[in-house]
C-alpha positions in Angstrom: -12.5 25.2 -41.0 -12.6 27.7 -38.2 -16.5 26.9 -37.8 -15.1 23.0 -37.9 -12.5 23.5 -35.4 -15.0 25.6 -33.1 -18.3 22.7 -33.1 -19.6 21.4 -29.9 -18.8 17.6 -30.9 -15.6 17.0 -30.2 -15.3 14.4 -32.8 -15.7 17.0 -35.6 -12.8 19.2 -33.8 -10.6 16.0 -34.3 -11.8 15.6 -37.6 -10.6 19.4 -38.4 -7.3 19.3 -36.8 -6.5 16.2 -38.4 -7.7 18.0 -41.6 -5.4 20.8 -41.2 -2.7 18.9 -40.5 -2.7 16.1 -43.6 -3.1 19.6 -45.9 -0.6 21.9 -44.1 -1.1 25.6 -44.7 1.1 28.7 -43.3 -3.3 30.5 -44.0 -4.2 27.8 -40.6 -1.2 28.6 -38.7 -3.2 31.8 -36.7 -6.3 29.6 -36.2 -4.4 26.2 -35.1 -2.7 28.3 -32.3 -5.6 30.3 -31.4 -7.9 26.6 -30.6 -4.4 25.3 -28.4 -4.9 27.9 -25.9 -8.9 27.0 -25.5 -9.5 23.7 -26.5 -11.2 21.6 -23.8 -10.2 17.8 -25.1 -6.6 16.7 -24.9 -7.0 14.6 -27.9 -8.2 17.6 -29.7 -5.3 19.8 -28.3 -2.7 16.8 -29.3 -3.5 16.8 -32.8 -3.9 20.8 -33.0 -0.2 20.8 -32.1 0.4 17.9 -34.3 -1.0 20.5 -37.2 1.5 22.7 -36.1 3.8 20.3 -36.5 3.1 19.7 -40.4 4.2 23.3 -40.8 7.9 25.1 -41.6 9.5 25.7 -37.8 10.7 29.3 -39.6 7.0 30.1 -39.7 5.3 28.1 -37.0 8.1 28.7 -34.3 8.2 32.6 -33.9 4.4 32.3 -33.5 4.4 29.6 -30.9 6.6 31.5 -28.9 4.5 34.6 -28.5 2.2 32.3 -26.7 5.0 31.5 -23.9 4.3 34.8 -22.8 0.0 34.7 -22.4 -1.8 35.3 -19.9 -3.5 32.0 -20.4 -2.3 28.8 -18.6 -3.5 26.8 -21.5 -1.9 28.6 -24.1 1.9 28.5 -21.9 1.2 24.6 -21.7 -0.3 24.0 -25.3 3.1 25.7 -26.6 5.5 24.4 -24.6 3.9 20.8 -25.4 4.2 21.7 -28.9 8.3 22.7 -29.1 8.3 19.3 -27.5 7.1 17.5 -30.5 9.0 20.1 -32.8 12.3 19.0 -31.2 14.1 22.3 -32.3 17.0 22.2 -29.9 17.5 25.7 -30.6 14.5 26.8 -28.9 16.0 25.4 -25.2 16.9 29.4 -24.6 13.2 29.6 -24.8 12.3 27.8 -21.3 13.0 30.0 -18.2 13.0 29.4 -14.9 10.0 31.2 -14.5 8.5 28.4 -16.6 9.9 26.1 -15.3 8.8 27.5 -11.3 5.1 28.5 -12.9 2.3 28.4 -10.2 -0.2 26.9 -12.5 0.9 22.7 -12.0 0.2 22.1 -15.7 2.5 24.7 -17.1 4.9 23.8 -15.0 4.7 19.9 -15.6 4.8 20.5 -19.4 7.7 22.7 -19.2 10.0 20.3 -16.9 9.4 17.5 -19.9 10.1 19.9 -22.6 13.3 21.1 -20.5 14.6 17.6 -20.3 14.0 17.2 -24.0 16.1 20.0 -24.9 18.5 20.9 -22.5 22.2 20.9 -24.4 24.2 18.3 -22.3 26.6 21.1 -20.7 23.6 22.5 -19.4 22.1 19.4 -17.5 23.5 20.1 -14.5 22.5 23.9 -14.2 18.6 22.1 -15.1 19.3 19.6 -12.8 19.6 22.1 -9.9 16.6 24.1 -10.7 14.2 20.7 -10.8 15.4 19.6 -7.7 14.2 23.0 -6.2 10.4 21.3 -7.0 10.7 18.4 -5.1 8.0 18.4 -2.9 5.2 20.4 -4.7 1.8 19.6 -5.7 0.1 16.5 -5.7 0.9 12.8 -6.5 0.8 13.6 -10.4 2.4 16.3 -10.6 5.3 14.6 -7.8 5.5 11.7 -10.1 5.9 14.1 -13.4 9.2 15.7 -11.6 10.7 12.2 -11.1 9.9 11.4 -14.1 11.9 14.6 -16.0 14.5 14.2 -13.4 15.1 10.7 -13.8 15.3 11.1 -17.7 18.0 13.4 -16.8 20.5 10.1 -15.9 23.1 9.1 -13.5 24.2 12.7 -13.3 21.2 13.5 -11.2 22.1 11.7 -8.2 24.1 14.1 -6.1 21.3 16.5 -6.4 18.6 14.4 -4.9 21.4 13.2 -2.2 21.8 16.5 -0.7 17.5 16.6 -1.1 17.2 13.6 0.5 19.2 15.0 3.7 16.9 18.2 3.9 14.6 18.8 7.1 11.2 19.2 5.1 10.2 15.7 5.1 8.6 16.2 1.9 10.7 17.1 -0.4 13.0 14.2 1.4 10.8 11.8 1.1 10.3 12.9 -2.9 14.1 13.3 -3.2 14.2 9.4 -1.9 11.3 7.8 -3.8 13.2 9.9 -7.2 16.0 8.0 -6.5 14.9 4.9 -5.3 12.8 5.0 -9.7 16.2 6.4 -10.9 18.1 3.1 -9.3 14.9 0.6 -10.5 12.5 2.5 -13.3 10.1 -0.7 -12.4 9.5 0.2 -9.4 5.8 1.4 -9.2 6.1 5.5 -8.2 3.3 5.0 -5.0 5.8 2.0 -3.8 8.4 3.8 -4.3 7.0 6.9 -2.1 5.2 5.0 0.2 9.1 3.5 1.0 10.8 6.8 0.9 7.6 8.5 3.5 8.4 5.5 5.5 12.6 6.4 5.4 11.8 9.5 6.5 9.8 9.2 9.3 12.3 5.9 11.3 15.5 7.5 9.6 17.8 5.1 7.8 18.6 3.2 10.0 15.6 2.7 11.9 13.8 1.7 8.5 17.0 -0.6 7.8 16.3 -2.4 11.2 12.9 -2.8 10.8 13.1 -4.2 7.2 16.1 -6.6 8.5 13.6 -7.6 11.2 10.8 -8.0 8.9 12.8 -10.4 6.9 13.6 -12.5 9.7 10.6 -12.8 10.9 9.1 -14.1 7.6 12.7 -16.6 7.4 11.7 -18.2 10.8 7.8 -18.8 9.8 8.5 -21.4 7.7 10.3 -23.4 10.6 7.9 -23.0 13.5 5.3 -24.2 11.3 7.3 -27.2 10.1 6.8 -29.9 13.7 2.9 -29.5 13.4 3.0 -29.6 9.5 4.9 -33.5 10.1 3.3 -34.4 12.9 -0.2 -34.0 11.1 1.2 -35.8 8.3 2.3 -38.6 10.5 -0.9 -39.1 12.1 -2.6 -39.0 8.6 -0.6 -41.7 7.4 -1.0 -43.8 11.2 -4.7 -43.3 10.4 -4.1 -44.6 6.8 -2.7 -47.9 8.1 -4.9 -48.3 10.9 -7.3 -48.8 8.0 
């Protein structure tokens, strides 16, 4: 098995974990979170954590925390990613701010959905505050994985992103806006959404409020200067008609 979860084809890696995890066995536990913290393919790395899964939390938990603690990126990630699919709300004393702050982006991503998935309700607010001190960072995925964990958070979330909103560094404003803006209407495509909030920003509200009224009245009154010309065509059509 470990020679199986080790091969070069990624296929037979799959074929291991899956393996491991229809059999379950406290003997793979070591070996299953060994290949999380250095297993190239996420579909590999899925159903490794899926394995751990299969097995009792009393054995499997106290082993995947250790990992919280590596020195590897991978291995923080892979274990935080796996209490999310274990669901034990008693591990929520597990994710710290530092986690939740980590400079690697995928650590950090990982450990802001796992924080939402956990987090008792008293304590929403507290996680609430610590999220919104990420608006702003890293690039459009990792932007639109914050909205995503602080729009799961609910209604509650809006005072928060308010006050962000308000700020002077246009880009956590303009995150703090497009947030809200997929918190109000969660069909509403993130890139619209920040593309609207950038544009907020950089008028002010009521600038952008102008320009979108006059925006809307100028597409209203298309319709009517195009109206004479469309009749009088339409008259001379028909005068050609009966000319004929």
């Amino acid at each position: 098995m470990t020679n199986a979860l080790g091969a070069e084809d990624s296929s037979i890696r799959l074929q291991a974990a899956l393996a491991v995890g229809s059999n379950p066995a406290p003997a793979f536990l070591e070996l299953l979170v060994e290949r999380c913290a250095v297993e190239p393919d996420f579909f590999v790395r899925d159903m490794l954590s899926w394995a751990l899964t299969r097995l009792p939390p009393e054995i499997s938990l106290p082993r995947i925390r250790q990992e919280l603690d590596s020195e590897r990126a991978q291995a923080r990630s892979q274990a935080l990613h796996t209490l999310s699919k274990i669901g034990d709300k008693g591990t929520w004393a597990w994710i710290t701010r530092d986690m939740l702050r980590d400079a690697d982006d995928e650590v950090a991503r990982t450990a802001w959905r796992v924080a939402v998935v956990l987090v008792p309700e008293d304590e929403e607010k507290d996680l609430a505050g610590e999220l919104v001190l990420q608006l702003g960072r890293g690039d459009r995925n990792v932007q639109l994985s914050l909205s995503r964990a602080l729009v799961d958070l609910g209604d509650m979330i809006k005072p928060a992103l308010e006050r962000a909103a308000e700020g002077s560094d246009p880009a956590v404003a303009a995150h703090a806006r497009a947030t809200e803006l997929l918190r109000q209407n969660p069909e509403t495509g993130f890139d619209v959404a920040l593309d609207e909030a950038k544009r907020v920003v950089a008028l002010g509200p009521q600038r952008a409020a102008a320009a979108s009224a006059g925006t809307e009245t100028s597409k209203t009154a298309e319709p009517a200067e195009t109206t004479e010309p469309m009749e009088t065509t339409k008259a001379a059509e028909a005068s050609e008609g009966a000319d004929c």
